[in-house]
NUSEKOL-261249 format. One line per 2 residues: number of its first residue (from 1); for each residue x, y, z of N, C-alpha, C. Coordinates in steps of 0.05 Angstrom, whole numbers, plus 5000, padded with zeros to 4 digits. Layout:
N
NUM) X,Y,Z,X,Y,Z,X,Y,Z; ... .
//
This chain:
362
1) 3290,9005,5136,3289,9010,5107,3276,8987,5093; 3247,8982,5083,3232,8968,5066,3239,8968,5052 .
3) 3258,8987,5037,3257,8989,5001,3273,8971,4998; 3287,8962,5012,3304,8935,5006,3298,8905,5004 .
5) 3281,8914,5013,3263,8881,5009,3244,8875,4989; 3242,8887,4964,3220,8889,4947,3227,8867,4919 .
7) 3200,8859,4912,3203,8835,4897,3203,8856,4871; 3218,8843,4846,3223,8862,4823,3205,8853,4808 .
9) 3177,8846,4804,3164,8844,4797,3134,8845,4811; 3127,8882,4796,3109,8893,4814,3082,8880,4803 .
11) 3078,8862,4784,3055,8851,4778,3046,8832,4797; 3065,8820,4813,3056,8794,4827,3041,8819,4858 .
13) 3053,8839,4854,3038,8859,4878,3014,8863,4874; 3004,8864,4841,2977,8877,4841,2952,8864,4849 .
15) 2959,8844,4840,2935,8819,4847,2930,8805,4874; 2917,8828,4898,2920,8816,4922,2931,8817,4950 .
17) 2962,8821,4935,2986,8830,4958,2986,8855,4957; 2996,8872,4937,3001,8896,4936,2985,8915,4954 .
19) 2960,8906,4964,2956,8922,4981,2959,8925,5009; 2969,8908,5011,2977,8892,5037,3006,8902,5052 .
21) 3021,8910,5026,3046,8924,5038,3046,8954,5045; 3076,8951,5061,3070,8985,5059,3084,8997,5046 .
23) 3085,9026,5047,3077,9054,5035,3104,9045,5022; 3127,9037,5041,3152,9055,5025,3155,9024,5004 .
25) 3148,8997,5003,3159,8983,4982,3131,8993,4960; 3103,9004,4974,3090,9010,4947,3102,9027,4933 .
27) 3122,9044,4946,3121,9071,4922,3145,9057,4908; 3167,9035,4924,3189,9026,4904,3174,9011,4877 .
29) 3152,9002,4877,3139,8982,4862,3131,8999,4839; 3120,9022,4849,3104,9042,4828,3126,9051,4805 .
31) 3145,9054,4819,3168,9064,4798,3175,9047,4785; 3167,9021,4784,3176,8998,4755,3157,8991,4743 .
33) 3132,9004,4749,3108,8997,4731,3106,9019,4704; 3102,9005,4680,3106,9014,4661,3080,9025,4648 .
35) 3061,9020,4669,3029,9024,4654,3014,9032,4683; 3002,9054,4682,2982,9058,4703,2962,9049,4711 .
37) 2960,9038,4732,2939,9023,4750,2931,9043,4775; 2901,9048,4770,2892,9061,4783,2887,9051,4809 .
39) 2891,9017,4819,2888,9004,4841,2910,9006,4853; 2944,9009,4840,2962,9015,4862,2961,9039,4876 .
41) 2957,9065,4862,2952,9086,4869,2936,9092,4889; 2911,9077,4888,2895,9076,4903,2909,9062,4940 .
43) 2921,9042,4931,2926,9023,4952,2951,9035,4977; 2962,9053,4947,2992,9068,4964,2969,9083,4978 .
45) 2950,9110,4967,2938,9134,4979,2929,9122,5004; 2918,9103,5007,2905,9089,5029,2924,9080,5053 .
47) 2943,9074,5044,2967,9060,5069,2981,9086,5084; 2983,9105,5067,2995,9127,5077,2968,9145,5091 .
49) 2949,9146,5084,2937,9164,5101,2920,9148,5131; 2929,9119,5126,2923,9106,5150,2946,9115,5169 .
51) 2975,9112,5159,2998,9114,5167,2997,9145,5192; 2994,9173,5166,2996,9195,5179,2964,9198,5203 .
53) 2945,9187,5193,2927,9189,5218,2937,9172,5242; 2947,9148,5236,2960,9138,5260,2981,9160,5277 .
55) 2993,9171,5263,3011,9188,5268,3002,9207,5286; 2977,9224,5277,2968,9251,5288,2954,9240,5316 .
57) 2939,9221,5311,2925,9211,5337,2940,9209,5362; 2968,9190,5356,2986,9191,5378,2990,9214,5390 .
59) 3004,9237,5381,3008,9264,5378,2992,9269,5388; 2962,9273,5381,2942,9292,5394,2933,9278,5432 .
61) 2930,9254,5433,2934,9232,5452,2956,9257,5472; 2980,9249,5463,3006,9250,5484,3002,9279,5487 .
63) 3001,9305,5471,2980,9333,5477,2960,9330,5496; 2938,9316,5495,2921,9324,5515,2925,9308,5543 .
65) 2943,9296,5553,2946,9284,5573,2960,9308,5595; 2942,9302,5622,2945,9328,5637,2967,9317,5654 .
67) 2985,9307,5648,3012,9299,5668,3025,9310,5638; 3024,9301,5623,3041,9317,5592,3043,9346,5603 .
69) 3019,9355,5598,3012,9382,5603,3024,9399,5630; 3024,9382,5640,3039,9401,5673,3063,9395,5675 .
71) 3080,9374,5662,3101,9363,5670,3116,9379,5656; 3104,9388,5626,3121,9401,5604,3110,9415,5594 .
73) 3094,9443,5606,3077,9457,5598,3088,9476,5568; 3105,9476,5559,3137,9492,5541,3128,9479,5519 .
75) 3117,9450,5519,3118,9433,5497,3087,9427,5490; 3071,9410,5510,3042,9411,5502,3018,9429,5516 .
77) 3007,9426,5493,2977,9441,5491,2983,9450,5480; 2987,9456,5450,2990,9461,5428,2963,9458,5409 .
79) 2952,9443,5404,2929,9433,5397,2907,9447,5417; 2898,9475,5395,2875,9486,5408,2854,9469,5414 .
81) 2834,9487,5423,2794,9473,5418,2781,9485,5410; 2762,9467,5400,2736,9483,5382,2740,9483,5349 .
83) 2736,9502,5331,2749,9492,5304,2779,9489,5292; 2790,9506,5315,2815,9512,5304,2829,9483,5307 .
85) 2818,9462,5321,2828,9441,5331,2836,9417,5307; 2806,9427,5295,2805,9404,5274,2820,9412,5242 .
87) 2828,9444,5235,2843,9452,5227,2874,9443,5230; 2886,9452,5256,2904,9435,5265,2906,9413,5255 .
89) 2892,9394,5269,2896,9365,5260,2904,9359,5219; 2885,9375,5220,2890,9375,5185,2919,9381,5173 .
91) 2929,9403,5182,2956,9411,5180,2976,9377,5186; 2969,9384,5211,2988,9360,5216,2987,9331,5200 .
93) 2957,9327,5187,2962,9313,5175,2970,9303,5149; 2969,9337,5136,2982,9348,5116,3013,9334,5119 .
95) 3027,9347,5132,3052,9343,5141,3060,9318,5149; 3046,9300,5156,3067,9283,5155,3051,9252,5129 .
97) 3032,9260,5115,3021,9247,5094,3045,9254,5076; 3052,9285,5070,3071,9292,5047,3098,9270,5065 .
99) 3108,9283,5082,3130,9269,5092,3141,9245,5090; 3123,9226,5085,3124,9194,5090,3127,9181,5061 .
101) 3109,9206,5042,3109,9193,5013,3137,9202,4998; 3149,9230,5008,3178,9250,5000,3202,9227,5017 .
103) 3193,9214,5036,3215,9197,5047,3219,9173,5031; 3199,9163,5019,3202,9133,5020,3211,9138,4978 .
105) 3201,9159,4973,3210,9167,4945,3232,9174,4939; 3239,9193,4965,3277,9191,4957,3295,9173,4954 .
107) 3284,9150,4978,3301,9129,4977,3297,9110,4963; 3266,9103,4941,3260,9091,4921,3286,9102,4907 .
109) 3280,9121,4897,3301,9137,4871,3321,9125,4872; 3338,9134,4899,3366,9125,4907,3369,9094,4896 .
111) 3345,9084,4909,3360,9056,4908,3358,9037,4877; 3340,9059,4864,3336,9048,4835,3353,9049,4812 .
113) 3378,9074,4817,3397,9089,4806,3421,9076,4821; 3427,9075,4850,3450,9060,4851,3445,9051,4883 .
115) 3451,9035,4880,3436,9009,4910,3460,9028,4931; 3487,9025,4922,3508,9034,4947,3514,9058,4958 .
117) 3500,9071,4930,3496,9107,4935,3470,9109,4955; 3456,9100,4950,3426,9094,4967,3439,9088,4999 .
119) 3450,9068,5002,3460,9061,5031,3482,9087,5043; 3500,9089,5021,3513,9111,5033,3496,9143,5046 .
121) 3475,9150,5023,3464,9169,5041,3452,9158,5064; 3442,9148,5061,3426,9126,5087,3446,9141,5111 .
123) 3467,9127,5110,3487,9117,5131,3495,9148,5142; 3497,9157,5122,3514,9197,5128,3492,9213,5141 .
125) 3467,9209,5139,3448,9217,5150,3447,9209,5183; 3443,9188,5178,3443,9184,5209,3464,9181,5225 .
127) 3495,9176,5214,3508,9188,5225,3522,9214,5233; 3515,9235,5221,3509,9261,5220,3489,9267,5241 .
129) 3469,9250,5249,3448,9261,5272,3463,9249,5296; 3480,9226,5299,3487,9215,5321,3520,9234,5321 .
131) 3527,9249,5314,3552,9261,5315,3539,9294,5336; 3509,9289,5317,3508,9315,5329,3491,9315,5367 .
133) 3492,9291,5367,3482,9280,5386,3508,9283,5402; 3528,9273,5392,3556,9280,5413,3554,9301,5417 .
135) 3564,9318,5399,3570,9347,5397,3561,9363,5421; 3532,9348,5427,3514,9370,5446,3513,9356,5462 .
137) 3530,9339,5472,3534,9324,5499,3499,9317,5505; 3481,9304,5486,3457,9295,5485,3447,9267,5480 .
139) 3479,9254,5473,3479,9223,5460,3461,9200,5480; 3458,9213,5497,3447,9197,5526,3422,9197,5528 .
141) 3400,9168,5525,3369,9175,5529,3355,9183,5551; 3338,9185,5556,3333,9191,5576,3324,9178,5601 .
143) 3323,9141,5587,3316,9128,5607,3329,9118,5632; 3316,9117,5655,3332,9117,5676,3344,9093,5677 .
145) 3363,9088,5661,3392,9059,5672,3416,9073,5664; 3426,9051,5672,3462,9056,5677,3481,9028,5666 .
147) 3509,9041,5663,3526,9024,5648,3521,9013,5618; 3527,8997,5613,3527,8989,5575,3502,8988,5579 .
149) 3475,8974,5594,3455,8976,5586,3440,8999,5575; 3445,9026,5591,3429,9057,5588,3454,9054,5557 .
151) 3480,9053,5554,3482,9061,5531,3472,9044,5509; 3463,9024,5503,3453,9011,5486,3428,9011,5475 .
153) 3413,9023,5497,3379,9032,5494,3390,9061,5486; 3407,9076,5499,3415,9100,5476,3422,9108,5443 .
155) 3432,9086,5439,3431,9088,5413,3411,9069,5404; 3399,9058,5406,3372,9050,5392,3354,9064,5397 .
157) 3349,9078,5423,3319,9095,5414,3329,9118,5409; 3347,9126,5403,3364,9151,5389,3355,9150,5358 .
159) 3361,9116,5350,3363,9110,5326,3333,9111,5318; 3319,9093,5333,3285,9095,5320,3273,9124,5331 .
161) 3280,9145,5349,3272,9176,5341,3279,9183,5322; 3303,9183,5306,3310,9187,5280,3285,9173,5249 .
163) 3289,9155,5254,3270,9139,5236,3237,9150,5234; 3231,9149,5266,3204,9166,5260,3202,9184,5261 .
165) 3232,9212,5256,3218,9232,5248,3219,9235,5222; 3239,9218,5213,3249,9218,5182,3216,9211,5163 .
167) 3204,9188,5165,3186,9192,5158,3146,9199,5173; 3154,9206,5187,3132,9214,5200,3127,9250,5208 .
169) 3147,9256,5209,3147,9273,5228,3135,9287,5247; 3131,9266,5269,3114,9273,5290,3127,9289,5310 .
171) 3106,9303,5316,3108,9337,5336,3114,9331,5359; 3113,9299,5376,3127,9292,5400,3159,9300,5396 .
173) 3182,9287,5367,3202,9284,5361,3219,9313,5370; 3189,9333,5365,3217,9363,5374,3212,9364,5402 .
175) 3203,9346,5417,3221,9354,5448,3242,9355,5451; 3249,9373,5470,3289,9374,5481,3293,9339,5486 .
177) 3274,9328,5494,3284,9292,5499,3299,9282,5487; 3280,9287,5459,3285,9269,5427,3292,9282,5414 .
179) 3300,9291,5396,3314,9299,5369,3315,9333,5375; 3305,9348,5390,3300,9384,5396,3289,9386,5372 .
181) 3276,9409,5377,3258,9422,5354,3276,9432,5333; 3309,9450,5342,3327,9453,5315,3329,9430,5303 .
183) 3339,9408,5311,3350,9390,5293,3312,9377,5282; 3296,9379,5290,3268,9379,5276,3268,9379,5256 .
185) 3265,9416,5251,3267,9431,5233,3284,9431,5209; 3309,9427,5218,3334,9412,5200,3328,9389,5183 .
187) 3314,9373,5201,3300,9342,5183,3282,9349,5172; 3273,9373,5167,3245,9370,5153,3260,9391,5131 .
189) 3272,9403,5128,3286,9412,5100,3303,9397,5092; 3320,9381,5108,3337,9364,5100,3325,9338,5078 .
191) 3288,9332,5081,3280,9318,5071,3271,9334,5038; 3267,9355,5045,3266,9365,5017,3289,9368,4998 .
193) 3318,9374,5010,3336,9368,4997,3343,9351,4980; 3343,9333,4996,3350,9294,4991,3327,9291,4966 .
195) 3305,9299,4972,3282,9289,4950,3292,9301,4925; 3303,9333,4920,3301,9329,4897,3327,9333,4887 .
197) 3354,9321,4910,3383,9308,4895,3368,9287,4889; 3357,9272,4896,3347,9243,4880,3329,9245,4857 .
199) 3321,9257,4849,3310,9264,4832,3319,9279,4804; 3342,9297,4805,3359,9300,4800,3379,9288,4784 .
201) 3386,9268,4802,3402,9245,4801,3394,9221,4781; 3356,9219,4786,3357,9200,4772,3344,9206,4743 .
203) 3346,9234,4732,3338,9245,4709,3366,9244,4702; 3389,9259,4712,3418,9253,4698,3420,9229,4689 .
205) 3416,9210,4704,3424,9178,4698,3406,9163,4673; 3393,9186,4675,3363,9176,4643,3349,9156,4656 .
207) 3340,9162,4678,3326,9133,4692,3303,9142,4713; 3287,9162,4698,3259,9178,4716,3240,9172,4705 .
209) 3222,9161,4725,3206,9137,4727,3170,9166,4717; 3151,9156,4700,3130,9173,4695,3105,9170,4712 .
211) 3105,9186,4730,3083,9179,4748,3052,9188,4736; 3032,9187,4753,3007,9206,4744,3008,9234,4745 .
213) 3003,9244,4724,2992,9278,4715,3031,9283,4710; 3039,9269,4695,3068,9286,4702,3091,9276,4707 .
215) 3120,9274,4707,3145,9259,4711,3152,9267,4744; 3163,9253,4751,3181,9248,4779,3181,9275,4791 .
217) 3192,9297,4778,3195,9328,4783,3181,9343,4798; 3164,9339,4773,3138,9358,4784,3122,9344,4810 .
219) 3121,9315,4813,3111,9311,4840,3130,9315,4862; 3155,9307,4855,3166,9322,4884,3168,9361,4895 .
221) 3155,9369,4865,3145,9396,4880,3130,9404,4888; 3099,9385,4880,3079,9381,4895,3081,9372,4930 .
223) 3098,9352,4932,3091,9339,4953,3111,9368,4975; 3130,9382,4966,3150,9398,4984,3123,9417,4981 .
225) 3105,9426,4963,3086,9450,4968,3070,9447,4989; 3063,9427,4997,3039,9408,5012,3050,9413,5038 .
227) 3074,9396,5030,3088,9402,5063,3090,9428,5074; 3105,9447,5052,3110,9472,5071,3087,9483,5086 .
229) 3061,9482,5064,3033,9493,5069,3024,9486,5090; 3030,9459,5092,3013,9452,5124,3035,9458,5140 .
231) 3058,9465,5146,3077,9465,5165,3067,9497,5173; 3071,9511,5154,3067,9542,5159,3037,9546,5166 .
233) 3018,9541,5157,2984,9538,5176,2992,9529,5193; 3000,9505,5205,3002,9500,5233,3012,9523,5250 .
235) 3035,9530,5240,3050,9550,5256,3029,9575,5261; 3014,9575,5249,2996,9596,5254,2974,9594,5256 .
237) 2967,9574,5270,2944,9562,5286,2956,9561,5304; 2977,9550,5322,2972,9545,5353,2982,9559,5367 .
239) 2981,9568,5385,2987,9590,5397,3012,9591,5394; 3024,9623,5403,3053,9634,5395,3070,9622,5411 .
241) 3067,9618,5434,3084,9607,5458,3098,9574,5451; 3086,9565,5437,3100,9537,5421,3102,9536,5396 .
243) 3111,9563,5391,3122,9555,5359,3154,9557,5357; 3162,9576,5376,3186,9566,5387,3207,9540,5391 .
245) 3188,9521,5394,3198,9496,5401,3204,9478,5377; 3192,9489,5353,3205,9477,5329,3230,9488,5319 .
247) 3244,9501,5329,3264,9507,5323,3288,9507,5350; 3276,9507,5371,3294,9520,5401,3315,9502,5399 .
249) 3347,9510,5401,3362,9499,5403,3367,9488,5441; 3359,9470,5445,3362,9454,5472,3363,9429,5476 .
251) 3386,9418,5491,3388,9390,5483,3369,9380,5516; 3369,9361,5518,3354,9339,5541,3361,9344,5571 .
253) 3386,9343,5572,3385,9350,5603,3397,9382,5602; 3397,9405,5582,3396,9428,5591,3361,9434,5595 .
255) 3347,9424,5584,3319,9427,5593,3314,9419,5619; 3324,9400,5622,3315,9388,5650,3330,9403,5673 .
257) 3352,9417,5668,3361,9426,5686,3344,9455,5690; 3339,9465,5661,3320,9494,5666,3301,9484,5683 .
259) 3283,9459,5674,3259,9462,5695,3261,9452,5719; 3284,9442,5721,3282,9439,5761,3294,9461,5770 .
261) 3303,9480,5762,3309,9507,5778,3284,9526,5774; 3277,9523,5754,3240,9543,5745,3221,9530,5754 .
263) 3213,9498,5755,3191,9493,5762,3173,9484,5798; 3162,9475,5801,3147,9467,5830,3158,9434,5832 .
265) 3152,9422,5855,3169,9395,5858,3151,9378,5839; 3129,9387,5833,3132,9366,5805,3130,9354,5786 .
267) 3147,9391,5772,3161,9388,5754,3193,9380,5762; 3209,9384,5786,3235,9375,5796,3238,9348,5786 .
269) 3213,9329,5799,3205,9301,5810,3221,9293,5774; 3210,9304,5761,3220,9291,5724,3252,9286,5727 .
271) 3268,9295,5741,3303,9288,5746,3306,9253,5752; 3273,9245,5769,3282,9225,5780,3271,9205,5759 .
273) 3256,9203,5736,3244,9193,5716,3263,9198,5690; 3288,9204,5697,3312,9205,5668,3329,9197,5685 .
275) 3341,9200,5667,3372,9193,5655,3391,9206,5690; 3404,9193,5711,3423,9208,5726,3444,9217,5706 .
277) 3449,9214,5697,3467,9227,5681,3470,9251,5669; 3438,9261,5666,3432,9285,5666,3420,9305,5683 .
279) 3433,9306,5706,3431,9319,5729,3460,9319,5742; 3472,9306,5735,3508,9296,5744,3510,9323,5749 .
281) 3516,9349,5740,3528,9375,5742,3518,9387,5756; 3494,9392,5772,3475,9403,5796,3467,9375,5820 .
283) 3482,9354,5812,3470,9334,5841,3469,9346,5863; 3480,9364,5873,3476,9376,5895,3458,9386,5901 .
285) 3452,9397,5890,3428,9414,5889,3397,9398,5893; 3401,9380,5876,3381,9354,5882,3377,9338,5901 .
287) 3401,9343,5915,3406,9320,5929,3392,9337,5960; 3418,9358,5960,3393,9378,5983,3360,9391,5977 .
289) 3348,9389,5952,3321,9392,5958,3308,9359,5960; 3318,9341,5963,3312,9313,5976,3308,9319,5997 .
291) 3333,9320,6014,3336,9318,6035,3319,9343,6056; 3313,9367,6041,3301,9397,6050,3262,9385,6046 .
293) 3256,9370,6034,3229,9363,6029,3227,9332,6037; 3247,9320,6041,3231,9292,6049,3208,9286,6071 .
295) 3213,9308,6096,3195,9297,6110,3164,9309,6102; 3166,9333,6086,3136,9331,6084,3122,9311,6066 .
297) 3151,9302,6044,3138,9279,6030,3127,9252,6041; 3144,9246,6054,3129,9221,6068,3109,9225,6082 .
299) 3105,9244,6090,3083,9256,6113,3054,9263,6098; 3059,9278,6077,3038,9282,6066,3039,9266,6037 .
301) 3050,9244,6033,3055,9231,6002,3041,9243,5983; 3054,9268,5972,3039,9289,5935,3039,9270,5920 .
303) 3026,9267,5897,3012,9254,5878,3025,9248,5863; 3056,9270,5858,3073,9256,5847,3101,9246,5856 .
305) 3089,9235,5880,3117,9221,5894,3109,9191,5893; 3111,9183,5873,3106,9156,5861,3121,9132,5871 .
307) 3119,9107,5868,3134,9089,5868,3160,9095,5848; 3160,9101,5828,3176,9111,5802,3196,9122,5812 .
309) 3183,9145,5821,3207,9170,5837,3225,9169,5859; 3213,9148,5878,3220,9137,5900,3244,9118,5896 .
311) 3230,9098,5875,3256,9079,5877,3284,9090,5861; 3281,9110,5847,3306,9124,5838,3316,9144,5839 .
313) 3305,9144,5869,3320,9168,5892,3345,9148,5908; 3380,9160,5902,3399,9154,5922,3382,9143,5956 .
315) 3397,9111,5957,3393,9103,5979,3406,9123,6000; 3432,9125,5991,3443,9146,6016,3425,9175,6019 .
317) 3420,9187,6000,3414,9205,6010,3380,9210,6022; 3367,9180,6022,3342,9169,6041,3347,9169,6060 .
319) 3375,9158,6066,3387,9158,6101,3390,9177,6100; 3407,9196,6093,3415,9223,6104,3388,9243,6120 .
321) 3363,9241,6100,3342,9251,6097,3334,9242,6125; 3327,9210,6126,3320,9205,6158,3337,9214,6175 .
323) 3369,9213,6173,3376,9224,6196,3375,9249,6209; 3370,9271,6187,3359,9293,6193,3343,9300,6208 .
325) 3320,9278,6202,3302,9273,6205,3294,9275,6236; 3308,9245,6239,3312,9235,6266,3329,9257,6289 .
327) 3339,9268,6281,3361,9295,6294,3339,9317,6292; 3323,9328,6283,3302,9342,6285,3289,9337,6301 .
329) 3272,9308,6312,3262,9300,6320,3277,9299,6358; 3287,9294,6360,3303,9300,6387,3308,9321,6390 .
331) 3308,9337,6377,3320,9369,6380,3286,9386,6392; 3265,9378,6373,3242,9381,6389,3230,9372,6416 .
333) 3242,9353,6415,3233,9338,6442,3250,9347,6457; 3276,9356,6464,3302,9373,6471,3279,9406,6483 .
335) 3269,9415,6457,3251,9442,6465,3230,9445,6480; 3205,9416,6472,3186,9429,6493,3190,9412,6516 .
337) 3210,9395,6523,3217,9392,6551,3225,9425,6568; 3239,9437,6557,3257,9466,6568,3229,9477,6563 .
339) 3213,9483,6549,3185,9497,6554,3167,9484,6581; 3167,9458,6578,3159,9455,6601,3165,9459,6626 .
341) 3194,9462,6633,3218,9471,6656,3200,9504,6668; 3185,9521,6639,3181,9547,6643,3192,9572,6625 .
343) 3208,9551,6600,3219,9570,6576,3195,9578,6559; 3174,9594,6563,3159,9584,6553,3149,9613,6534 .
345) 3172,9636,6531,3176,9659,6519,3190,9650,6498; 3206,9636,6496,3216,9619,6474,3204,9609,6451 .
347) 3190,9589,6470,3170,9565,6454,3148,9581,6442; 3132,9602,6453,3115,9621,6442,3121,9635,6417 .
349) 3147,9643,6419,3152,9665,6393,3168,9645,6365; 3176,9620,6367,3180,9606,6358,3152,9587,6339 .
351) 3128,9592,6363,3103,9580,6350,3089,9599,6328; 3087,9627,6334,3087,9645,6320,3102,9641,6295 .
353) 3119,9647,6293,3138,9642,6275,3135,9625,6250; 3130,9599,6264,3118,9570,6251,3084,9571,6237 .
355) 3077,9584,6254,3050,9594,6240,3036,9611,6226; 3059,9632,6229,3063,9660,6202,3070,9644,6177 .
357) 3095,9625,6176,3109,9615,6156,3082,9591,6137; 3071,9590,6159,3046,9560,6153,3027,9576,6136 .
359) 3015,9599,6142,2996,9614,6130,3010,9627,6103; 3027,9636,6104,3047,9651,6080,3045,9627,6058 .
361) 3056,9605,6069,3059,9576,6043,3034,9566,6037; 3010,9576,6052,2975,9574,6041,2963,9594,6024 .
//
């Protein structure tokens, strides 16, 4: 929260500094200027649309990456090609330009009208997202550690997913990982709410600040028009198959559990790149397709049997895997000795067998 740090005298901003800060103490500044300056205006338009292009780029970046793309096909490639692409982008940057200026203006308001009312929404907000984080047994990040450490990186990057969708709202945020696309969706009306109780609030209190073309009002209906506009074009630009996802109620490890029972090993391989904790209720299951695929893994090392994956695979169940292993391995040498003896009607229909099954999995 910037808006707390702002010097109460927005003249010493104009000359120099003022452009230098960001969005959310420019817009606290704008609201105590008593005379329009076409250079703050200018300086805010400029910080924020650096801000939301920073925004879309990442987004479009973490979309076109072909491990994104196969790992979580549900979520990216969203972002067509050709014109519709650069449409897209537009939307999106619609959406989170309005977003960032409706964020940092509610909490201007707030904090101009009453500093402790200002913190209290603050506080109900995000504790309201971390409740609902319990609720859905989702409070847990996804990074792979354990003990107070995994919970302490839990609630901080819990906390800064919250923050950047609050004012950004970037299209990574509605993965099942981070925030799900319901509770998304929720934040992005929930920001229109808040904008114009504050607003509201600070016309009751006789204390609404006169912007350009108009009072406080009318631009927070501008900026909710802007938003919806580009939210709803997007939606109908990118294909139908992910529009879903801004709303899908799914928390982090019920996704992960859908895609290691739906996907190929690897998409599985992603169990070993989170959270154990979110796999706790099917370990078994994990644990025997370890042990059911290890030897072709080591044998043929796939592309995504990484160092990553490897080292946060159960030691025991690496032994188990070898000992199988090793017990396989005697058991063959056990067979074509007895083929060699003259079993050799056995060993024949058995090779068959092995080589139907070889051609079938090609």
């Amino acid at each position: 929260m910037y808006v707390f740090v702002i010097s109460r005298t927005p003249r010493v901003c104009v000359h120099g500094k003022m452009k230098k800060k960001k969005p959310q103490i420019q817009v606290y500044a704008l609201l105590g200027e008593d005379s329009f300056d076409w250079m703050l205006y200018l300086s805010l338009f400029v910080s924020v649309c650096v801000a939301a292009n920073m925004t879309i780029n990442i987004d479009e970046k973490k979309d076109a990456e072909i491990v994104s793309r196969r790992a979580h096909p549900d979520f990216f490639g969203y972002i067509p090609s050709g014109l519709k692409k650069y449409l897209v982008k537009s939307c999106m940057f619609g959406l989170s330009f309005s977003q960032l200026i409706m964020k940092t203006l509610t909490y201007s308001l707030f904090f101009r009208v009453d500093r402790v009312h200002c913190l209290g929404i603050f506080s109900a907000d995000i504790s309201f997202f971390f409740l609902y984080k319990i609720a859905t047994r989702d409070l847990v990040y996804w990074t792979p550690l354990e003990g107070v450490v995994s919970f302490v990186v839990s609630l901080l990057m819990r906390f800064v997913s919250k923050i950047l969708c609050d004012f950004t709202m970037r299209m990574y945020e509605r993965h099942s990982k981070e925030l799900g696309g319901s509770y998304w969706l929720f934040n992005l009306f929930l920001t229109y709410i808040l904008l114009l109780f504050a607003v509201f609030r600070a016309e009751s209190e006789g204390r609404d600040w006169e912007l350009e073309g108009g009072n406080t009002r009318y631009v927070a209906y501008g900026l909710i028009a802007i938003s919806l506009t580009s939210f709803i074009s997007f939606l109908s630009l990118i294909e139908a198959k992910y529009r879903k996802t801004f709303w899908i109620f799914r928390s982090g490890p019920d996704y992960q559990k859908e895609s290691f029972y739906n996907g190929d090993d690897f998409v599985k391989a992603e169990v070993f790149l989170n959270n154990k904790e979110w796999y706790r209720s099917y370990e078994d299951d994990v644990k025997r397709w370890v042990v059911e695929g290890w030897t072709t893994w080591t044998k043929h090392n796939p592309n995504w049997f990484t160092p990553m994956v490897y080292n946060n695979i159960p030691v025991a169940w690496m032994a188990k895997a070898e000992g199988d292993m090793a017990t396989s391995t005697k058991g063959e040498s056990a067979e074509s000795e007895s083929c060699y003896r003259g079993d050799k009607s056995k060993s024949s229909i058995k090779d068959l067998m092995m080589t139907m099954k070889l051609q079938i999995e090609e």
